[in-house]
N, C-alpha and C positions, 0 to 999 in steps of 0.2 A: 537737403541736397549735399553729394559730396565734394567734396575740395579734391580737383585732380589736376594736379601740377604736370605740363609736359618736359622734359627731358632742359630743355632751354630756359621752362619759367623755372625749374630749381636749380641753374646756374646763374641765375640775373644779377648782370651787376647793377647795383642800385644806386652806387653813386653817376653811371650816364650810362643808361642802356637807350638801343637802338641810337648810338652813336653816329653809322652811317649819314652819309652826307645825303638829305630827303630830296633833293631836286635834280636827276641826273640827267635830263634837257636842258639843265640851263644853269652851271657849277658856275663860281665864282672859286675864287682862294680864299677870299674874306668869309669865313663860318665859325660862330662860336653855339655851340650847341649846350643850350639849357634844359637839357632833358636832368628827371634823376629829384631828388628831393626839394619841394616846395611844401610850405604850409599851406593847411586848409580848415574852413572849417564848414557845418552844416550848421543853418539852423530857417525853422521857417520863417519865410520873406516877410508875414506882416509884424515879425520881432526883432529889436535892433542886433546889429553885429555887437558879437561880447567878447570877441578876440579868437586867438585862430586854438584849432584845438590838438592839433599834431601835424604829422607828417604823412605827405603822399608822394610815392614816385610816381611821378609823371614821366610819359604820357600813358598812362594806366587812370581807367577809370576809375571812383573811390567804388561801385560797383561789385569793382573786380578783386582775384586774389593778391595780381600782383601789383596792385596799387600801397597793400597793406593797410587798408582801410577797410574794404567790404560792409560799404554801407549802404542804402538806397536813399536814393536823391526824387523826392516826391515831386509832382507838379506844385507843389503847394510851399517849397522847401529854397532858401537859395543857396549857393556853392560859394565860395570866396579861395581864392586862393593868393598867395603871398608867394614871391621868388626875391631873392636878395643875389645880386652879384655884381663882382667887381672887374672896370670896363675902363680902358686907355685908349680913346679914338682917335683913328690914325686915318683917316677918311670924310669925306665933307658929308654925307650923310650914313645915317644908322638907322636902319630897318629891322623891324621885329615881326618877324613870320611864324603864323602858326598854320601848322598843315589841317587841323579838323579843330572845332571845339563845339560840343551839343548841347545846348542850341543858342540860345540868347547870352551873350559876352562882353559887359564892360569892361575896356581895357583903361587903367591908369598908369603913369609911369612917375614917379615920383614927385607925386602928386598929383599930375596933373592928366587930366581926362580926355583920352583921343578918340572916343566914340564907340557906337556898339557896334557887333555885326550879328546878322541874325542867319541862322544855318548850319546843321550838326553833321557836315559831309563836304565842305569843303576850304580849301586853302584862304587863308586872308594877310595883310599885309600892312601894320602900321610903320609910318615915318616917324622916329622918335626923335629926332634928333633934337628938338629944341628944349627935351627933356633930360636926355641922356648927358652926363657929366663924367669926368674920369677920376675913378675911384669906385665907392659903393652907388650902387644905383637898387629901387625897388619896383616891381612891378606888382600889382595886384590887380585881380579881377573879379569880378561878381557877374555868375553863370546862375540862368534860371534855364529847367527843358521842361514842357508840359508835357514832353512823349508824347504817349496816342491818344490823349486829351486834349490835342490841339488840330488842328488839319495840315500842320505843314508834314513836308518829309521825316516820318519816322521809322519807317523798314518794318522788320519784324518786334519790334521794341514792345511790350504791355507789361504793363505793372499786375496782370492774372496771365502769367507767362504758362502754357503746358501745351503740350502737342506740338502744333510749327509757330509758337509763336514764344518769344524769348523775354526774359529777363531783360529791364530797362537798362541803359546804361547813361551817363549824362558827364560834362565837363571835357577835359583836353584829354584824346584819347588819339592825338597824333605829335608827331616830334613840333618843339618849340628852340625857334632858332634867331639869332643875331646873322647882319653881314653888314659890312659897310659896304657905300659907294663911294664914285663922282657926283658934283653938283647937276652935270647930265647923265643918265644911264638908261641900260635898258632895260624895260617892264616887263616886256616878254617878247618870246618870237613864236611863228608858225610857221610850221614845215610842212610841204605839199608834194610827194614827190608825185613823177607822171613815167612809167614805164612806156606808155605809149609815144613821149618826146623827149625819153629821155633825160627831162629835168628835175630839180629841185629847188620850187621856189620859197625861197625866203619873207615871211613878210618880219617885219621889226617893230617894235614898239616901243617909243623913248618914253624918258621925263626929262624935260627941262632944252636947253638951247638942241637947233638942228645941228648935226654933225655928220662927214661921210660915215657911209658903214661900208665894213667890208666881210668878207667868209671864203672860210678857205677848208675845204671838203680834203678829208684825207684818208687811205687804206692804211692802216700802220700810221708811219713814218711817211708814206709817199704822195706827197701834193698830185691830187686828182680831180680839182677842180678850184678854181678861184670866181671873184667877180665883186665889183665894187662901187658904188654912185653915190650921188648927193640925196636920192629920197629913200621910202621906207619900204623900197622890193627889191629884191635881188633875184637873178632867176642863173642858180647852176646847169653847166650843160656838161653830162657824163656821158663818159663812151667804156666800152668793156669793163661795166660795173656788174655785178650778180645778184640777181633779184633775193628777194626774202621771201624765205619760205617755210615752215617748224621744220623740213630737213635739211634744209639749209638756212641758217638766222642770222645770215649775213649783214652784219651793223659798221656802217661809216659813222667815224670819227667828223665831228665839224664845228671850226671856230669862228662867232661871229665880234664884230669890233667895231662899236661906235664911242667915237673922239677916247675919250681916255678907259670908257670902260670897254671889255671883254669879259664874254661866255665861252663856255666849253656846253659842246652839247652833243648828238648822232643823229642819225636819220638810217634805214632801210627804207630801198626802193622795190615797193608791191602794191598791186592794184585791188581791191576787194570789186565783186559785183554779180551781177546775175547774167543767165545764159542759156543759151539753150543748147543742149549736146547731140549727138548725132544721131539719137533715137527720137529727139522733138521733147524731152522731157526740159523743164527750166532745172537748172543748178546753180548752186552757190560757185561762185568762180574766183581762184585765186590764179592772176597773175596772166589773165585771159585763158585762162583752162579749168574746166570740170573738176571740183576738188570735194572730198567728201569730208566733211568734220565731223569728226566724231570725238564727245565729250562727256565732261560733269559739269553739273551744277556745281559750283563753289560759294558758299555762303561766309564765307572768311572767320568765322567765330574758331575763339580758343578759349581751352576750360579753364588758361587763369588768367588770361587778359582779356577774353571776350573779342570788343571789336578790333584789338592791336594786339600783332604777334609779339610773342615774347623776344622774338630776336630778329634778323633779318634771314642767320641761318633758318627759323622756320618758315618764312617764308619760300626760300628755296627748297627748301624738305618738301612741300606739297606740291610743288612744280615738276621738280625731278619724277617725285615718284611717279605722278600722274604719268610723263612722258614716260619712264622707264615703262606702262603697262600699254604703251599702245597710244597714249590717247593725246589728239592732237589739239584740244580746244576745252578752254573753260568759261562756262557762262558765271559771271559773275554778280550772284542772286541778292541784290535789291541792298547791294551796301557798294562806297567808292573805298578802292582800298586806297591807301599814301602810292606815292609815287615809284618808290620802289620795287615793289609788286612787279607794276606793270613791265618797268626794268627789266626784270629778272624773265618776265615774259618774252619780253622783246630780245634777250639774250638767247634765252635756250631755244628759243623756237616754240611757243607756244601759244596760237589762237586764244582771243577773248571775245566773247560778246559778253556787252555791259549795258544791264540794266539800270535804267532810272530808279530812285528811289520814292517805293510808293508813300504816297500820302491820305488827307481827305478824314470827313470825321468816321465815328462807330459804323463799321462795314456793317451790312447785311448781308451776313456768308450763306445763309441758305439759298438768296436767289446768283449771289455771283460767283460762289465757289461747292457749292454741294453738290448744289442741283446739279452744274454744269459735268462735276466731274462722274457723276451715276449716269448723265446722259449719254457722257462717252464709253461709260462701262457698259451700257445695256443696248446703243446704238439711237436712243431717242435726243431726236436735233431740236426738241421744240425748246429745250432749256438753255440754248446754244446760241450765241450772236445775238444776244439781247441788242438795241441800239441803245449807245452811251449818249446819245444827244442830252440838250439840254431836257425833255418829257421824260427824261431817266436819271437824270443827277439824284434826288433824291435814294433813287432805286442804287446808284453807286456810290453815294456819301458823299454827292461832291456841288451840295448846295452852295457850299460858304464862296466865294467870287473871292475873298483875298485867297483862300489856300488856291485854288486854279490859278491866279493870277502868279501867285508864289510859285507853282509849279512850271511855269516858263523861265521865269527868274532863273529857276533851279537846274533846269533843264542846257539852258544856255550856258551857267559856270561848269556844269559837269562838262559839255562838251569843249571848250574854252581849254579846262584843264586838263583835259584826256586826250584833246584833237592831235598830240608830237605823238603819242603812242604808237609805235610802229605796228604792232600785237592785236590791237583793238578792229574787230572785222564789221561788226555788226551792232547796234544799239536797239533795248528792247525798252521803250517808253513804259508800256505798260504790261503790268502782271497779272493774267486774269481777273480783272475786274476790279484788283484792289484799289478803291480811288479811280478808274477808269473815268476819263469822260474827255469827248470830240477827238478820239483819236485819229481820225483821219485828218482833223488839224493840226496834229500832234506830228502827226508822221508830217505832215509838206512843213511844218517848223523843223525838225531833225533835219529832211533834206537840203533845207534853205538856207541852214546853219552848219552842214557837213554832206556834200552829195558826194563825198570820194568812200562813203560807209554803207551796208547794207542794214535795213530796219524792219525787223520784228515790231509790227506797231502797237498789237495786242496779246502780247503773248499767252497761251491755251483755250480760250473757252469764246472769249464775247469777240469772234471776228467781224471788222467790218468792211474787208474787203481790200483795207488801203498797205502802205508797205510791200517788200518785198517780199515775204516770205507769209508760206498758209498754215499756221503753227498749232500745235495741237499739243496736250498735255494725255497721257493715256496711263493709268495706274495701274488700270485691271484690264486680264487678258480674259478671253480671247481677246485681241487688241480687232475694235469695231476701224479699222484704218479706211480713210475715205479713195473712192474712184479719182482715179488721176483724172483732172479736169482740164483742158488741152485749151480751155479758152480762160481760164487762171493763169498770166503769164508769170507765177509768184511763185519759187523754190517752196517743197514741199518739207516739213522737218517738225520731228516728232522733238519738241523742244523742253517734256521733260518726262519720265518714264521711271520704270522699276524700284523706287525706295524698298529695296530687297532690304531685312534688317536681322541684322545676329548681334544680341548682347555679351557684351563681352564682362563677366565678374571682375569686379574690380579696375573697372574703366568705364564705370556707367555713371553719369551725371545724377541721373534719378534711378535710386535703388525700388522705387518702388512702384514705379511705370514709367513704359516705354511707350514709343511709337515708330512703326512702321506697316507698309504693308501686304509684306507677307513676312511671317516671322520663321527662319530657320535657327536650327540648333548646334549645327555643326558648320566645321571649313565646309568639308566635302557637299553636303547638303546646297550651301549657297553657292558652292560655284558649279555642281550639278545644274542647278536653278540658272543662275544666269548663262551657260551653255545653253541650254534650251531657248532661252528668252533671245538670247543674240544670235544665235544660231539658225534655230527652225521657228521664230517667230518672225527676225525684223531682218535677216540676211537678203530674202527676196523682195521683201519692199522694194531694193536700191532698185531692181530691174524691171518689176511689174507694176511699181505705182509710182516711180520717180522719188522716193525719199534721197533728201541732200543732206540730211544733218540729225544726228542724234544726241541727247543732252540726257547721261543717266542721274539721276540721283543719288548719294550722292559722293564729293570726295569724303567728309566725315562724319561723325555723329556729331547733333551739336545738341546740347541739351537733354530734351525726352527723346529726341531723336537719333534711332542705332537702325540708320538706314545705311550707313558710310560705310566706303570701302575701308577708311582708317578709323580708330577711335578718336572721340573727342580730343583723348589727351595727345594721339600719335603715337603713343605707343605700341600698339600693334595693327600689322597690315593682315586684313582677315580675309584678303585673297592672296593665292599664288600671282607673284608678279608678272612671271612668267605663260602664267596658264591664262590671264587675263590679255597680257601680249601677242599672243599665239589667236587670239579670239580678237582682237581690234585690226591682227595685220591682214583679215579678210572682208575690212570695211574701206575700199578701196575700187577704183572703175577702174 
């Protein structure tokens, strides 16, 4: 495979990259960021630790390039890592937050052992305080990931990576960070706005003695909403504020305050949801009006940091462009990115629907992903809406009862931690098949736990009726697109389509196969191609069969795959920006 550095991983600074402050809901002033050189070392778990064996910059996988490691971390193997830094606390407690670490994470602090957290996708939080000293302090950790040898959430991860399925990656692959507090503070807030009254409610979340809280909503500089009590809701009431919308990503400023401690955080006010418009078709609805999204898949992979961008600048590089070619909306394919992503979202203006990350043991792809997608290719529905019930776990890998169980678990922190996301429209539990099972359970859990979102409950193949939207994955054309169904009250949207693919020499992960499918040779060739595709295939859906949303494949190559509108490394954009812009500004009611 080759080593392809983008533009940013051969700028990295090594001693604190990805510096940015990871929590922009909910800042403190107090941040000491320990990103940047830690020791590690590998060795298999049933052998004792022998000492550490070099150097990793974190938060890069040892996986990856720009770890400077480039190792693999087997199920069989465990990770150890060592950080040394020197700390004068100036605050009654000290918190050690890491934003992701895959999978299983003993944490110690100098000595002494604060417990494990098991989960390679989301944020966690030790209290270190009775550990922490001023001067030198140590942390070490002992990380085990069984990847897809286990049934919990592992994405596209396998250690026989080719085709769409990736290279493992394991250990702290998000920023690692210090803040102090007060001996009362707050843990977290939820933000609720309601365009239809108006408001935004506050809910708060302490630790330690009750205290008033207060929030004070601001445009700029200018105080546009106050409100303040003894318990843990606050509810803002706004007048002549501007909704959120990608052409307009109108963000309020907003600070909340209980007893000594204070947040800084924002909110936009928009409503996601379903509709029906003046032709009797259902659509996806932004802000109480018919809104068409039109999008990519986003898989977040980079080819030298893999699941973590080399900078923050690349994460806005793939936002911008998207938006620069037209496109209002990225599905966000079966990985949680860090917090700032979604930021940068919520700034520019740009739609997410976010997938759950699949799980479950050894798929059986012939009956939940082959069959299904030849069905759609050739118009046969018998391979189609299989039932995930329990008389089919087997049939979707989803015997084991703790991974299911871990998959609510999982389900809940993701939305827990994505629920301030202004950007965030829609939530797709499940991804044809993989790991599928009771998603119509699955769905009234999302609703139960966020009903201001719209739910893709089974996203392509195995429908069962439940969620919002009637979702379809279609690779091969002629596209077999179903009869608008007028007793289906569920937005219609072709939710993943085209991996058109042009290899690009000397930006190719795998020199020596690709994947995609249809392979072009030239610019001109693929964007001839996707004219046609956008044009005179799925232009008239919007009016003759109600399609609300489109999801191409994708924004870049990742791996074997040179299906992306950019290359893996980013380096080059293989359509005209313009000519792609020209072709999204006629996807519009």
């Amino acid at each position: 495979m080759e080593k392809l550095l983008t533009t940013w991983g051969e700028n990295l600074n090594k001693e604190m990259p990805l510096s940015e402050y990871p929590r922009p809901q909910m800042a403190r002033d107090s941040y000491i960021c320990l990103n940047g050189r830690w020791d590690y070392a590998i060795y298999p778990t049933k052998d004792e630790f022998q000492g550490y064996e070099g150097e990793i910059i974190v938060p890069f996988s040892p996986e990856c390039v720009l770890s400077g490691v480039e190792r693999n971390v087997t199920p069989s193997d465990t990770l150890y890592y060592r950080k040394k830094f020197t700390f004068t606390k100036t605050n009654d407690r000290v918190l050690l937050h890491f934003g992701a670490v895959d999978y299983k994470c003993e944490v110690n602090v100098n000595g002494i052992h604060f417990g494990t957290h098991f989960g390679g996708y989301y944020p966690f939080t030790v209290d270190i305080t009775k550990a922490v000293r001023d001067g030198e302090n140590e942390i070490t950790l002992k990380v085990t990931d069984p990847s897809e040898k286990g049934s919990q959430a592992s994405g596209k991860q396998t250690s026989k990576r080719g085709n769409i399925w990736y290279t493992p990656q394991s250990g702290i692959w998000q920023t690692v960070w210090l803040e102090e507090v007060p001996e009362s503070f707050i843990k977290s807030v939820k933000l609720t706005p309601d365009i239809d009254t108006d408001t935004l409610k506050i809910e708060v979340f302490t630790q330690g003695e009750k205290a008033e809280i207060s929030a004070v909503a601001l445009d700029g500089e200018t105080v546009i909403a106050t409100a303040a009590g003894s318990g843990d809701e606050l509810v803002l009431k706004l007048s002549d504020y501007e909704k959120w919308s990608p052409e307009n990503p109108k963000l309020y400023d907003l600070t909340v305050k209980c007893g000594k401690d204070e947040i800084r955080s924002y909110f936009g006010m928009r409503k996601f949801g379903i509709g029906k418009d003046s032709e009797g078709f259902t659509r996806l609805m932004l802000n109480n009006e018919p809104y068409f999204q039109n999008g990519l898949l986003d898989q977040g992979y980079w080819s030298d940091g893999m699941y973590t961008a080399p900078s923050d600048e690349a994460l806005i590089y793939d936002i911008e462009t998207m938006k620069k070619m037209g496109f209002n909306m990225l599905r966000k394919h079966i990985k949680i990115e860090p917090l700032r992503w979604y930021y940068h979202c919520d700034r520019l203006g740009m739609l997410v629907w976010q997938d759950m990350i699949n799980g479950g043991d050894v798929y059986n792809t012939s009956a939940t992903t082959v069959l299904p997608a030849f069905a759609l290719a050739t118009g046969l529905k018998k391979a189609l809406g299989i039932k995930d019930t329990k008389e089919n776990y087997k049939l979707f890998s989803r015997e084991d009862k703790k991974g299911r169980d871990e998959y609510y678990t999982d389900a809940e922190r993701m939305i827990n931690t994505l629920y301030n996301a202004v950007s965030i429209c829609l939530w797709v539990p499940f991804n044809e098949g993989w790991g599928q099972f009771d998603s119509v359970k699955a769905a009234e859990f999302f609703r139960e736990k966020d009903p201001t979102r719209v739910i893709d409950h089974a996203s392509g193949w195995h429908d069962q009726g439940a969620g919002d939207v009637n979702s379809f994955h279609i690779y091969f054309t002629p596209f077999f697109f179903p009869k608008y169904d007028k007793n289906d009250d569920r937005a219609v949207c072709l939710t993943e389509f085209g991996g058109y693919s042009m290899s690009i020499d000397g930006h190719r992960f795998n020199t020596e196969k690709t994947f995609g499918y249809r392979i072009y040779k030239s610019q001109a060739a693929l964007e001839k191609a996707l004219e046609v595709l956008y044009i005179k295939r799925l232009l008239p859906l919007l009016r003759k069969k109600g399609l609300s949303a489109l999801v191409y494949t994708e924004v870049s190559d990742v791996e074997d795959e040179t299906n992306g509108l950019l290359t893996y490394d980013r380096k080059v954009v293989k359509v005209d920006i313009d000519f792609m812009k020209k072709i999204n500004d006629q996807f519009k009611y």
